[in-house]
Predicted model as a PDB file, atoms N, CA, C, CB and O in Angstrom, pLDDT in the B-factor column:
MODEL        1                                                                  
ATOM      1  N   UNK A   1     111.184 100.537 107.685  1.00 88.00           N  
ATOM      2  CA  UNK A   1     112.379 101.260 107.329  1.00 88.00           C  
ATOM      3  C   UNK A   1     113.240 101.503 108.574  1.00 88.00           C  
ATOM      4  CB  UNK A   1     112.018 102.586 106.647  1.00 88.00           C  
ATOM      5  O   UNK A   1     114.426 101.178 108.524  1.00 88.00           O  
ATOM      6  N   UNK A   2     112.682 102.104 109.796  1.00 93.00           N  
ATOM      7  CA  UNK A   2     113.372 102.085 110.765  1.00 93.00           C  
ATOM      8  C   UNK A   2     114.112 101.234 111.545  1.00 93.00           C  
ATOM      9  CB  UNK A   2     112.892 102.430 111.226  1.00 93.00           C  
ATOM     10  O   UNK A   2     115.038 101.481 112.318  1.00 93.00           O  
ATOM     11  N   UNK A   3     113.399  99.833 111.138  1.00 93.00           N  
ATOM     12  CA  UNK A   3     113.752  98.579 111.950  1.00 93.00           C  
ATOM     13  C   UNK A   3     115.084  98.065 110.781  1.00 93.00           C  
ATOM     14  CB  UNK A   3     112.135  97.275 112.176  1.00 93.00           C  
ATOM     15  O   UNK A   3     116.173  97.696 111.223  1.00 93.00           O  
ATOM     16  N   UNK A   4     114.831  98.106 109.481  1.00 93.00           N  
ATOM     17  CA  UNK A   4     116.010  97.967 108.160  1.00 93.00           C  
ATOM     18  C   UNK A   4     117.216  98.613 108.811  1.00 93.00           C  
ATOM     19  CB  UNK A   4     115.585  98.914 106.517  1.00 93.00           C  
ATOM     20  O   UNK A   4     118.161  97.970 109.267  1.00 93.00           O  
ATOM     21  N   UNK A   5     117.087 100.241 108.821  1.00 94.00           N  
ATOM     22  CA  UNK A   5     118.613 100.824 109.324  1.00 94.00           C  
ATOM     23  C   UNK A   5     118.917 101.000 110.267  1.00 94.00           C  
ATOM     24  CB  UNK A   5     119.048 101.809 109.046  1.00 94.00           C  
ATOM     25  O   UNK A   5     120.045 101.451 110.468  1.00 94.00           O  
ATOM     26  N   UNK A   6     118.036 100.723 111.309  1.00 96.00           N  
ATOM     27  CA  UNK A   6     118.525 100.734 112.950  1.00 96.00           C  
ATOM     28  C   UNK A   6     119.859  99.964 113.195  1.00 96.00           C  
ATOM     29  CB  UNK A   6     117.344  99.952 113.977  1.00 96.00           C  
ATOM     30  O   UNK A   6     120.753 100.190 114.011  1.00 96.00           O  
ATOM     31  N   UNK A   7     119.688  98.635 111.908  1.00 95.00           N  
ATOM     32  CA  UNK A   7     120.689  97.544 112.847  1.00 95.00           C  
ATOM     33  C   UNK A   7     122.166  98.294 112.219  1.00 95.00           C  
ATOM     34  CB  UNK A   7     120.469  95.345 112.345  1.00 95.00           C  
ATOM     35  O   UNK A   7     123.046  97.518 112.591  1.00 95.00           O  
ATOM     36  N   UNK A   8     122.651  99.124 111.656  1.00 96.00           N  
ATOM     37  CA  UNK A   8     123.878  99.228 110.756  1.00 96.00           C  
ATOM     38  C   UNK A   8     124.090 100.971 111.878  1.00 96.00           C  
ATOM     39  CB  UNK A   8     123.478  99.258 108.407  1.00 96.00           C  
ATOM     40  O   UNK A   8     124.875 101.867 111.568  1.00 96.00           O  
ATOM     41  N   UNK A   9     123.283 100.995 112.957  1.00 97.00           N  
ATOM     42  CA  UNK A   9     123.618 102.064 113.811  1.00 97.00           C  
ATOM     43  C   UNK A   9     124.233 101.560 114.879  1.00 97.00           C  
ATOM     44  CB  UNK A   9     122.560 102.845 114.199  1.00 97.00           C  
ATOM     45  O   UNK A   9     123.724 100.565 115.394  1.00 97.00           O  
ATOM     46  N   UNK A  10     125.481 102.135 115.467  1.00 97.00           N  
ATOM     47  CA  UNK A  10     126.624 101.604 116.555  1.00 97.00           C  
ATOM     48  C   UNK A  10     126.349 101.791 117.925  1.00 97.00           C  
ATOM     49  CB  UNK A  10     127.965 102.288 116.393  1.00 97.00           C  
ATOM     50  O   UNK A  10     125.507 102.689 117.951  1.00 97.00           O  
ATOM     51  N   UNK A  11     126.547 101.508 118.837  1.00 97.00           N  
ATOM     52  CA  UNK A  11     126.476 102.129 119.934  1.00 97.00           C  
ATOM     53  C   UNK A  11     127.038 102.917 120.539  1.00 97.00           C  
ATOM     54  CB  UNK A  11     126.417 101.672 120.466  1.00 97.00           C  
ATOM     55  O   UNK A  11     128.161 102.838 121.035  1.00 97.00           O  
ATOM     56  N   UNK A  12     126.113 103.977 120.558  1.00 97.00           N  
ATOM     57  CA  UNK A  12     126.229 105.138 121.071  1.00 97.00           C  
ATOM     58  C   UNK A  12     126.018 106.027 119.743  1.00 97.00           C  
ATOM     59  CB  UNK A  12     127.574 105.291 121.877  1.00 97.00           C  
ATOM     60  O   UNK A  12     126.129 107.238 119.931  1.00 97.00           O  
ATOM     61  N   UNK A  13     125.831 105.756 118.891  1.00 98.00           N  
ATOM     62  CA  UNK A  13     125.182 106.513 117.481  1.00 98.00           C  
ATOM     63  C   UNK A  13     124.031 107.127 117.454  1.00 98.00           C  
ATOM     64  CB  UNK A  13     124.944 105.676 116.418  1.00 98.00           C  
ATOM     65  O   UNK A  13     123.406 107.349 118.491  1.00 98.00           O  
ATOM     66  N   UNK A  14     123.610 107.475 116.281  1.00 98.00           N  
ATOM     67  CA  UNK A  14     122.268 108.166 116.430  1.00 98.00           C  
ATOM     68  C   UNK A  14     121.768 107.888 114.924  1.00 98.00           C  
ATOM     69  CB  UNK A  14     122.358 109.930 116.909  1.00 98.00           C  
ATOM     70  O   UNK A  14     122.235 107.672 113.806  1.00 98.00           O  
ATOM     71  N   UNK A  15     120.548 108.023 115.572  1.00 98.00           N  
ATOM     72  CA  UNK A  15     119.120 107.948 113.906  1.00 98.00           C  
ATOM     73  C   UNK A  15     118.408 109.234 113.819  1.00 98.00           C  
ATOM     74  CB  UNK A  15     117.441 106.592 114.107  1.00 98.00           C  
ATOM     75  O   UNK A  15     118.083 109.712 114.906  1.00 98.00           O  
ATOM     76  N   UNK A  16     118.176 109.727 113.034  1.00 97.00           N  
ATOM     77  CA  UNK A  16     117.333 110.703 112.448  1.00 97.00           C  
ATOM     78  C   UNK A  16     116.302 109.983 111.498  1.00 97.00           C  
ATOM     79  CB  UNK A  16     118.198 111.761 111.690  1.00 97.00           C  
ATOM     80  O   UNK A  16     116.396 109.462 110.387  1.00 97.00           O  
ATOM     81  N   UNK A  17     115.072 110.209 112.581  1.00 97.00           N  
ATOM     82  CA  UNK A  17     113.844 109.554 111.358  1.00 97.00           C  
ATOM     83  C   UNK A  17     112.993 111.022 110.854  1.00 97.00           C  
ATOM     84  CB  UNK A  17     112.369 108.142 112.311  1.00 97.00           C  
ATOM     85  O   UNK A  17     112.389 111.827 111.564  1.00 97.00           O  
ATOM     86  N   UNK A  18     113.176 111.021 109.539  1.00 96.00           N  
ATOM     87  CA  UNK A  18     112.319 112.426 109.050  1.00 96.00           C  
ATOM     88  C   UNK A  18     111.580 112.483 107.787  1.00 96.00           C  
ATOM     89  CB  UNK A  18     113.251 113.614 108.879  1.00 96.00           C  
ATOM     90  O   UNK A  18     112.065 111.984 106.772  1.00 96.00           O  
ATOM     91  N   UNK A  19     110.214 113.173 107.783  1.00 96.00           N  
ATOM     92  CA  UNK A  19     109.299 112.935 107.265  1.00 96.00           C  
ATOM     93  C   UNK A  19     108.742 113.892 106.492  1.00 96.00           C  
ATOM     94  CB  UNK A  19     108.684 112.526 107.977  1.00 96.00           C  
ATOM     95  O   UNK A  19     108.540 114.712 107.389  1.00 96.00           O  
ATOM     96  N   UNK A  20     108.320 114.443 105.464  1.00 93.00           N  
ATOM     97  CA  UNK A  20     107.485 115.814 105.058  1.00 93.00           C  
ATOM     98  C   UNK A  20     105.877 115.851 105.235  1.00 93.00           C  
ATOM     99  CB  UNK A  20     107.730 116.106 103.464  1.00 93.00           C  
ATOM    100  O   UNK A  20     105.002 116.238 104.460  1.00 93.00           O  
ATOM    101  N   UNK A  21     105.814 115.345 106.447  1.00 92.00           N  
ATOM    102  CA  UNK A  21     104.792 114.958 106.589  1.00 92.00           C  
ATOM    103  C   UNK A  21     104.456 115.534 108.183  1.00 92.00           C  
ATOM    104  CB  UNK A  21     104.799 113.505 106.227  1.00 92.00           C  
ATOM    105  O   UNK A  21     105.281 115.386 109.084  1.00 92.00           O  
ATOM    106  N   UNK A  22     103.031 116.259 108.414  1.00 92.00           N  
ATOM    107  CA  UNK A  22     102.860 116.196 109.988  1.00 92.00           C  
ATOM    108  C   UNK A  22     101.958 115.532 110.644  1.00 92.00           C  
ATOM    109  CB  UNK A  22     102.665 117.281 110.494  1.00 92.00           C  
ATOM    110  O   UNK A  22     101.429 116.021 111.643  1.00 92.00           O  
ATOM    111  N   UNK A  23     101.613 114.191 110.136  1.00 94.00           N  
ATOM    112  CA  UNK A  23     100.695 113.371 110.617  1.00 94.00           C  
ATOM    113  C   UNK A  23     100.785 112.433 111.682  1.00 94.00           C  
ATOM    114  CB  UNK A  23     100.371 112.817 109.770  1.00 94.00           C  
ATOM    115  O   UNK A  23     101.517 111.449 111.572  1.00 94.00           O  
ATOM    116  N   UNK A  24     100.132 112.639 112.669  1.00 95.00           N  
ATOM    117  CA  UNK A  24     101.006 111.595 113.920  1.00 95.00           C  
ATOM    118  C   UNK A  24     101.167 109.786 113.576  1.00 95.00           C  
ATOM    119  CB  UNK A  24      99.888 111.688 115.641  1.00 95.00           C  
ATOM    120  O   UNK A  24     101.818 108.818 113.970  1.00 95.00           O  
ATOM    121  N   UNK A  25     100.327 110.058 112.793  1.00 96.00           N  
ATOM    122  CA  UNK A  25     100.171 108.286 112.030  1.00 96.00           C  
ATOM    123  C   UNK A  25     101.253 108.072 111.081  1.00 96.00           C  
ATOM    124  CB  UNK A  25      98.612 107.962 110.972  1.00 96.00           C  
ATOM    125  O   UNK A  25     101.523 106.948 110.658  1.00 96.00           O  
ATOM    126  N   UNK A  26     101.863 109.097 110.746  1.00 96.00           N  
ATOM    127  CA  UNK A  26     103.342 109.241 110.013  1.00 96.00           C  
ATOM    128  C   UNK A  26     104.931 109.143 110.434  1.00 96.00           C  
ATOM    129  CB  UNK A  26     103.330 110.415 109.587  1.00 96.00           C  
ATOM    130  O   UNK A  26     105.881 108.536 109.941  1.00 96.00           O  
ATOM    131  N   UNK A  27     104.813 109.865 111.373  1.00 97.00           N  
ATOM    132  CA  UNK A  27     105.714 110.299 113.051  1.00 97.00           C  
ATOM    133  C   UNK A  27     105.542 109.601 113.981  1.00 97.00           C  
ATOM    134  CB  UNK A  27     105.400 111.581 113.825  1.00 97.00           C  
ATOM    135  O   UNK A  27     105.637 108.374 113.962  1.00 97.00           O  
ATOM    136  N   UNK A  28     105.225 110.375 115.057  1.00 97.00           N  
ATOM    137  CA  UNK A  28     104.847 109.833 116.726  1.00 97.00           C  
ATOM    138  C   UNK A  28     104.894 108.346 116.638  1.00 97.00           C  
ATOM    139  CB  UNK A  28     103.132 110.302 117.378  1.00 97.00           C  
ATOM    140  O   UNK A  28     105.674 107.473 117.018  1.00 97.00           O  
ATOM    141  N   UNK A  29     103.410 108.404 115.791  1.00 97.00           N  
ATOM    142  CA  UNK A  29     102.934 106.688 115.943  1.00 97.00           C  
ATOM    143  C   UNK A  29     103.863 105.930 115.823  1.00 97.00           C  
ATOM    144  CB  UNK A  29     101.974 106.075 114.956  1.00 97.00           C  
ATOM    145  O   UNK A  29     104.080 105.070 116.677  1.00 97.00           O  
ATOM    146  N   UNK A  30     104.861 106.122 114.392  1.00 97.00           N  
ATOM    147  CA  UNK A  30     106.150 105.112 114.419  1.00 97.00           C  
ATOM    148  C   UNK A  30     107.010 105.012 114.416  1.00 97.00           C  
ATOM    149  CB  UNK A  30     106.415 104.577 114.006  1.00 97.00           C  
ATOM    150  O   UNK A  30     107.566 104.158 113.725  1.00 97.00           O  
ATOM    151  N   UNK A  31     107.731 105.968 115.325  1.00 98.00           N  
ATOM    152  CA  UNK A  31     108.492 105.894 116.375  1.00 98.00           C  
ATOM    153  C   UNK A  31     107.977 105.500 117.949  1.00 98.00           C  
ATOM    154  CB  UNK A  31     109.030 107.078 116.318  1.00 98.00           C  
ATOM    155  O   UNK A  31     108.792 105.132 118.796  1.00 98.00           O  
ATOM    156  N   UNK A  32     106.973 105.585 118.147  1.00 98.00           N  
ATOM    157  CA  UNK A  32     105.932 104.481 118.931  1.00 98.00           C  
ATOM    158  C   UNK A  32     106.466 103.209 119.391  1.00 98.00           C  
ATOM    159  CB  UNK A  32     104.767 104.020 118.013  1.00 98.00           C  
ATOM    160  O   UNK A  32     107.142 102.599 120.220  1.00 98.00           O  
ATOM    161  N   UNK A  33     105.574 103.178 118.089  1.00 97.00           N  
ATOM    162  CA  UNK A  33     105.463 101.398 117.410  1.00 97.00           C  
ATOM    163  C   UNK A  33     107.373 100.748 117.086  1.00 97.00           C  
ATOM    164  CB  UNK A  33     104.288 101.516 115.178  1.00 97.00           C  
ATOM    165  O   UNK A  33     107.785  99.608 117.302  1.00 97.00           O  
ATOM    166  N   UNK A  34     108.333 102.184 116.418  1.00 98.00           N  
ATOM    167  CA  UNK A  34     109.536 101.290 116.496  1.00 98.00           C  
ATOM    168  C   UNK A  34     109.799 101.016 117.840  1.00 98.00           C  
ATOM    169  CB  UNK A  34     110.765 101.860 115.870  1.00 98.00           C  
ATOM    170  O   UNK A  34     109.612  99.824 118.084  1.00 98.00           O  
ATOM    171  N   UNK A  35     110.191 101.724 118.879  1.00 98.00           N  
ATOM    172  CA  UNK A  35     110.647 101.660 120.320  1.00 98.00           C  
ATOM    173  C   UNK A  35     110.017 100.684 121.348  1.00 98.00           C  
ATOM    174  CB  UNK A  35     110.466 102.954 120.866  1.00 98.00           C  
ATOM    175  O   UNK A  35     110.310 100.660 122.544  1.00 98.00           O  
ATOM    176  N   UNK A  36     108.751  99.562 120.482  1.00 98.00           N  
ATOM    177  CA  UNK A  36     108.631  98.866 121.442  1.00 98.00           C  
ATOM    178  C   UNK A  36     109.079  97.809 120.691  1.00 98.00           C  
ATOM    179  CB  UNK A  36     107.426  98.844 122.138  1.00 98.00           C  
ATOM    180  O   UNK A  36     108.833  96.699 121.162  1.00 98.00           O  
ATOM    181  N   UNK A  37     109.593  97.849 119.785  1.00 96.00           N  
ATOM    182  CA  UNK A  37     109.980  96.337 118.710  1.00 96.00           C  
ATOM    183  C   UNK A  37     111.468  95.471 119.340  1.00 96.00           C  
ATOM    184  CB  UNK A  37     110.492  97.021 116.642  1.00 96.00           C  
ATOM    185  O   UNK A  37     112.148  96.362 119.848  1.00 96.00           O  
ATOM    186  N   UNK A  38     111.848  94.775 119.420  1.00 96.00           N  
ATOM    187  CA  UNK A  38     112.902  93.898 119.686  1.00 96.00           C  
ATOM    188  C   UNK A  38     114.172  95.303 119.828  1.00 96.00           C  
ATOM    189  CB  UNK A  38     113.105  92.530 118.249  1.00 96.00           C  
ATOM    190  O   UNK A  38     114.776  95.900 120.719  1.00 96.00           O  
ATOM    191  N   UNK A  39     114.047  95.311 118.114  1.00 96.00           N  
ATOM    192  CA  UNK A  39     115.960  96.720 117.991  1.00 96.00           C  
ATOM    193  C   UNK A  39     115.121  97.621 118.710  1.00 96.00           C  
ATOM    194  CB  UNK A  39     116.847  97.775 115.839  1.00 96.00           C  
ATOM    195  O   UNK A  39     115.441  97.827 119.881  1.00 96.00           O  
ATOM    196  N   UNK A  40     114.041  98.246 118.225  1.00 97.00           N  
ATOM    197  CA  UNK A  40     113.892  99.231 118.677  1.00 97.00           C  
ATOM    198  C   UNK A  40     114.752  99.763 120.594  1.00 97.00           C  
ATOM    199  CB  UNK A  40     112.383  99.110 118.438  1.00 97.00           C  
ATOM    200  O   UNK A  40     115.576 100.642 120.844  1.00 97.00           O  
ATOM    201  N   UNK A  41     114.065  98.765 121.521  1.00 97.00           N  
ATOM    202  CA  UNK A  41     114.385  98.477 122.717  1.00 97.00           C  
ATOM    203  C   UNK A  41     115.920  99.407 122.698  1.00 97.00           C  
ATOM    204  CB  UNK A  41     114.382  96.737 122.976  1.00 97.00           C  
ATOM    205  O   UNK A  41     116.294 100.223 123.540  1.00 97.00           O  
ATOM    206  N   UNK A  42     116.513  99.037 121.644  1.00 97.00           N  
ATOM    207  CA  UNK A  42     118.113  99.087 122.174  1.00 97.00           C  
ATOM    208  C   UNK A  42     118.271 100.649 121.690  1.00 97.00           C  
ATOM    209  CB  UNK A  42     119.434  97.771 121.283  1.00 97.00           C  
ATOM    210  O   UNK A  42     119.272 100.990 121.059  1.00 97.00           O  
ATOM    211  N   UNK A  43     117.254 101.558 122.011  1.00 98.00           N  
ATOM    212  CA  UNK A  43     117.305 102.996 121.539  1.00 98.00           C  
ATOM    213  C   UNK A  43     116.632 103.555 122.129  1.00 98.00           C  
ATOM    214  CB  UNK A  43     117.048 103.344 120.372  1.00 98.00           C  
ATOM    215  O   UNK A  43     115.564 102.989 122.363  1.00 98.00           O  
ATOM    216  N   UNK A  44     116.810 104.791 122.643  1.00 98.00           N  
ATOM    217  CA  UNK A  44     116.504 106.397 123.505  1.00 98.00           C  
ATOM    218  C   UNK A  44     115.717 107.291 122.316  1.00 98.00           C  
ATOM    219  CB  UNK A  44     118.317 107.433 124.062  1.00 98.00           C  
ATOM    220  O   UNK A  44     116.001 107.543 121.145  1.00 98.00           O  
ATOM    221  N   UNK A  45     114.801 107.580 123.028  1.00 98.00           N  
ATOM    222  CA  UNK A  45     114.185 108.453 122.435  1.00 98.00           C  
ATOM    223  C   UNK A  45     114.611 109.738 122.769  1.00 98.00           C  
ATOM    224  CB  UNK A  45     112.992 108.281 122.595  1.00 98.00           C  
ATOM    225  O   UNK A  45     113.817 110.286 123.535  1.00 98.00           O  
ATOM    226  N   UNK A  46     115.731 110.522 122.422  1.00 98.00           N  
ATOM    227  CA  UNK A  46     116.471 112.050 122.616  1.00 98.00           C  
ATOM    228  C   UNK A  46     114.962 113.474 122.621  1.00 98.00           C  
ATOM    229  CB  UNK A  46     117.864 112.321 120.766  1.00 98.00           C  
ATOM    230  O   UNK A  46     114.449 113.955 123.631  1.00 98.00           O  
ATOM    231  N   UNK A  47     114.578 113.842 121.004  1.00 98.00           N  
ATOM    232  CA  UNK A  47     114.048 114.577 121.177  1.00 98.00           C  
ATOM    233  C   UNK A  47     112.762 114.273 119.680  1.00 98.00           C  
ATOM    234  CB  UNK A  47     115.053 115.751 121.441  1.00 98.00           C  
ATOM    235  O   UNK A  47     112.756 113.330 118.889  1.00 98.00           O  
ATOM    236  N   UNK A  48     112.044 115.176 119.736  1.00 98.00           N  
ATOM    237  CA  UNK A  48     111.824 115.045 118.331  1.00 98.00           C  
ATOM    238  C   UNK A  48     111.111 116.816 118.098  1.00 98.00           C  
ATOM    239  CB  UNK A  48     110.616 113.460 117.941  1.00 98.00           C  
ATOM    240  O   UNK A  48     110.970 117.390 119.177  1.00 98.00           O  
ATOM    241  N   UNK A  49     110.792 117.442 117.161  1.00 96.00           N  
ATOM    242  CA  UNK A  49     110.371 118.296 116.310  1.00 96.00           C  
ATOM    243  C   UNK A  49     109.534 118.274 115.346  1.00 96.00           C  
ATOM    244  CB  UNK A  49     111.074 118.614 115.926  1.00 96.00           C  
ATOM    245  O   UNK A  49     109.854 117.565 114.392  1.00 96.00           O  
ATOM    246  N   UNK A  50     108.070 119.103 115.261  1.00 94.00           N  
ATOM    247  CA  UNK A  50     107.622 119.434 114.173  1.00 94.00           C  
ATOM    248  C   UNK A  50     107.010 120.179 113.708  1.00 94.00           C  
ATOM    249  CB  UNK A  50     107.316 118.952 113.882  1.00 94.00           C  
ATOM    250  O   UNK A  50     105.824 120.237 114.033  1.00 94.00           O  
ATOM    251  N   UNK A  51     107.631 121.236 112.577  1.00 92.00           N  
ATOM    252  CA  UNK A  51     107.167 122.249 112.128  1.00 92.00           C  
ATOM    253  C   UNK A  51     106.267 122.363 111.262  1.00 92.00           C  
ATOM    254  CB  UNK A  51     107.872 122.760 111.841  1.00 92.00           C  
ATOM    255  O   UNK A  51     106.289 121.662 110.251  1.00 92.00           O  
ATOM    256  N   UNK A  52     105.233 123.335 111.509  1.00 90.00           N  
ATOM    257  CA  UNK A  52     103.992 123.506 110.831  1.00 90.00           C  
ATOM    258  C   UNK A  52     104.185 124.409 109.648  1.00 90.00           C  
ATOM    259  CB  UNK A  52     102.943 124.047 111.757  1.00 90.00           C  
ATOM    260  O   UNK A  52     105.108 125.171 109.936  1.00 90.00           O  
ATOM    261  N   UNK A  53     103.730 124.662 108.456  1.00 85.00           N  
ATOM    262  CA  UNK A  53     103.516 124.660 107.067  1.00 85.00           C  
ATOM    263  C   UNK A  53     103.468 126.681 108.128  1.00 85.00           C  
ATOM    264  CB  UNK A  53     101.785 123.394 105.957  1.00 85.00           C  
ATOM    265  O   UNK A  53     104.264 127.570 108.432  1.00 85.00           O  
ATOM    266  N   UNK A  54     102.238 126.426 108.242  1.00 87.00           N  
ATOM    267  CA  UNK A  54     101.888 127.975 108.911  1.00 87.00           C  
ATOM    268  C   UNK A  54     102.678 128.866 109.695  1.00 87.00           C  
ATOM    269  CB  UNK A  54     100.902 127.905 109.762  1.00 87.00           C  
ATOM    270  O   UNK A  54     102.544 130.083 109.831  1.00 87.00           O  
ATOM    271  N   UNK A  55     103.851 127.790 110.388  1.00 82.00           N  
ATOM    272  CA  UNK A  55     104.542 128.485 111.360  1.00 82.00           C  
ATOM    273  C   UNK A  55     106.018 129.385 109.926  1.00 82.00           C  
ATOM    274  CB  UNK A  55     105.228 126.978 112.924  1.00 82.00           C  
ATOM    275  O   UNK A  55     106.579 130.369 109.443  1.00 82.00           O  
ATOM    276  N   UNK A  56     105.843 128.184 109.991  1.00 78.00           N  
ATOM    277  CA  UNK A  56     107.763 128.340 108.172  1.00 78.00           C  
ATOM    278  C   UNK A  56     107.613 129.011 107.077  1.00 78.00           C  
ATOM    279  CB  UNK A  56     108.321 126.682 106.966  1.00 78.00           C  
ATOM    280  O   UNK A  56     108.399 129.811 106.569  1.00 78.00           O  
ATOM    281  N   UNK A  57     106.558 128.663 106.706  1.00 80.00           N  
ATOM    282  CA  UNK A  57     106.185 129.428 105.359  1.00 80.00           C  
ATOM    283  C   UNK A  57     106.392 128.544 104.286  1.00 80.00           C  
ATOM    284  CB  UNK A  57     107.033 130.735 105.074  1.00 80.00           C  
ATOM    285  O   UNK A  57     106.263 128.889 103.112  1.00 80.00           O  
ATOM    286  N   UNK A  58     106.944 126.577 104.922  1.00 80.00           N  
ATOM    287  CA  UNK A  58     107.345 126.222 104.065  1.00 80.00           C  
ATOM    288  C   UNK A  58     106.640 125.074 103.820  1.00 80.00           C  
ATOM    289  CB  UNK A  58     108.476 126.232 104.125  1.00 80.00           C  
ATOM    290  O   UNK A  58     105.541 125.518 103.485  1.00 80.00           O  
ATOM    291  N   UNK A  59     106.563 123.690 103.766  1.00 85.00           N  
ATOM    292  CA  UNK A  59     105.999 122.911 103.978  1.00 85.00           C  
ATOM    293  C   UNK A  59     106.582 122.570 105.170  1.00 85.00           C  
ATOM    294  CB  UNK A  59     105.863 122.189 103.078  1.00 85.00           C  
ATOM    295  O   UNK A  59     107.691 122.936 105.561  1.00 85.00           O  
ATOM    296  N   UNK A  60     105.514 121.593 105.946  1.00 91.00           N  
ATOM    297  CA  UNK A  60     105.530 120.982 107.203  1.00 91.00           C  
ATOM    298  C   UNK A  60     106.586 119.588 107.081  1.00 91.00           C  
ATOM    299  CB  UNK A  60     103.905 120.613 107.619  1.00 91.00           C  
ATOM    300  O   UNK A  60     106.633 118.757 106.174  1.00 91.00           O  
ATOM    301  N   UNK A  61     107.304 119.662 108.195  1.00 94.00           N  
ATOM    302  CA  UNK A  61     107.806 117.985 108.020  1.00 94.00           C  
ATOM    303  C   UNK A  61     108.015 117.875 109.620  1.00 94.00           C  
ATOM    304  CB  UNK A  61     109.554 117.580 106.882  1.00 94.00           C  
ATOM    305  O   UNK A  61     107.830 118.810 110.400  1.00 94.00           O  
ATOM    306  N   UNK A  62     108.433 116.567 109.975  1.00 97.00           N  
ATOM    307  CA  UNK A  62     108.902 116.154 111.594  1.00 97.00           C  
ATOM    308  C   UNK A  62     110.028 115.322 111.481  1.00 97.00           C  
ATOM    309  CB  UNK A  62     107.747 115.277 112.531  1.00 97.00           C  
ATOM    310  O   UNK A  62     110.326 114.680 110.473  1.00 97.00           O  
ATOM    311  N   UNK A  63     110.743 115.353 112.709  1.00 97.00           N  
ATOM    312  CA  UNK A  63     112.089 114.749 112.870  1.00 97.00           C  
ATOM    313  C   UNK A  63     112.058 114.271 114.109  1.00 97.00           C  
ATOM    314  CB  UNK A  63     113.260 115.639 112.678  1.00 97.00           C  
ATOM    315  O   UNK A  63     111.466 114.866 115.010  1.00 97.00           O  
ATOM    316  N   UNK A  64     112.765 113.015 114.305  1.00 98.00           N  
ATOM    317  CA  UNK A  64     112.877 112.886 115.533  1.00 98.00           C  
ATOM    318  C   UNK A  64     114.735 112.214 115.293  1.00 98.00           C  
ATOM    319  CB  UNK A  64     111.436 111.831 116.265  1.00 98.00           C  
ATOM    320  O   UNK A  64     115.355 111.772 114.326  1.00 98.00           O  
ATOM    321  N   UNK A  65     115.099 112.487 116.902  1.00 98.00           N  
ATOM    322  CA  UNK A  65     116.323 111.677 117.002  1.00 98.00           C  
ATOM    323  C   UNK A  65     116.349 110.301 118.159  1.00 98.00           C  
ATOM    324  CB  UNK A  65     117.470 112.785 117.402  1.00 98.00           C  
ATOM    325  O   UNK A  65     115.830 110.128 119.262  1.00 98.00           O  
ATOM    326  N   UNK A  66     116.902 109.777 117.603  1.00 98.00           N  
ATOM    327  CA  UNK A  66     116.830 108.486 118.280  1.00 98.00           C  
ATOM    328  C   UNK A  66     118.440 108.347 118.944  1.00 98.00           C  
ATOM    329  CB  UNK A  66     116.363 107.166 117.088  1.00 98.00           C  
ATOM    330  O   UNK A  66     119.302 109.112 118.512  1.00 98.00           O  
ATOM    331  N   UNK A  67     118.694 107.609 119.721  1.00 98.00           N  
ATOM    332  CA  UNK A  67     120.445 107.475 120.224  1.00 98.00           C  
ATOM    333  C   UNK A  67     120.460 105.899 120.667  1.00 98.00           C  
ATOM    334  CB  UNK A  67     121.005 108.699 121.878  1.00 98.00           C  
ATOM    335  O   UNK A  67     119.697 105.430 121.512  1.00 98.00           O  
ATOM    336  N   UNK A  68     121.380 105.220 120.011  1.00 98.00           N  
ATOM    337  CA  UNK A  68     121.414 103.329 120.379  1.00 98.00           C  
ATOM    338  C   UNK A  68     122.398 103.489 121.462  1.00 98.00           C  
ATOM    339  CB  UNK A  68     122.131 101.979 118.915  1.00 98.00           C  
ATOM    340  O   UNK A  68     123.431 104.157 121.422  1.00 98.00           O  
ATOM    341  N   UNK A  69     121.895 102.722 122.524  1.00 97.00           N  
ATOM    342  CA  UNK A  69     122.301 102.759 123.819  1.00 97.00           C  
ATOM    343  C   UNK A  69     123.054 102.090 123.216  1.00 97.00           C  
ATOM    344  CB  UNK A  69     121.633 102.431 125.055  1.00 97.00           C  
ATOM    345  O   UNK A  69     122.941 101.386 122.213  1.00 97.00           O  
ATOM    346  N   UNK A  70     124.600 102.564 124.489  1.00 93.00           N  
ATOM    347  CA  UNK A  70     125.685 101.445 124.468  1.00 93.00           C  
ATOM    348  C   UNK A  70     124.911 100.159 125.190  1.00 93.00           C  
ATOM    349  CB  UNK A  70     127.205 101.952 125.384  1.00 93.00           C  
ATOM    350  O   UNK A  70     123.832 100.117 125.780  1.00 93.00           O  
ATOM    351  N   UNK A  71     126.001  99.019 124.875  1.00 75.00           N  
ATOM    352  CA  UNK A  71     125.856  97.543 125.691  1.00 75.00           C  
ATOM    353  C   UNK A  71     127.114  97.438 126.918  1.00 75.00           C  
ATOM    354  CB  UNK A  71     126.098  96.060 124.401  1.00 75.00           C  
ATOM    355  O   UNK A  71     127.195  96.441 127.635  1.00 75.00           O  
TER     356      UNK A  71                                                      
ENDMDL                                                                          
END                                                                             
């Protein structure tokens, strides 16, 4: 999915990959695994976030932001 809408992001744009999920095999891992892929390359890893079920009161999910380097 990430590698699908990465390419229709501009340079100097941004991705939001987000999940209801707090599993690093859900998250982390793939945003990982995107950032070493061909598109991936052409993107910054900014920040990412994830809130716990226990901390919110709500369910847990994670976010990360991504930013496509200019060329």
């Amino acid at each position: 999915m990430l590698e699908n809408y990465s390419k229709i992001v501009k340079p100097g744009g941004k991705l939001v990959y987000a999940t209801c999920s707090v599993l690093p095999s859900e998250n982390q891992e793939q945003i990982k695994h995107f950032l070493s892929t061909e598109i991936g390359k052409e993107f910054n890893f900014v920040q990412d976030r994830k809130v716990l079920a226990s901390e919110s009161g709500f369910d847990g999910f994670y976010m990360a932001l991504l930013e496509r380097k200019n060329k």
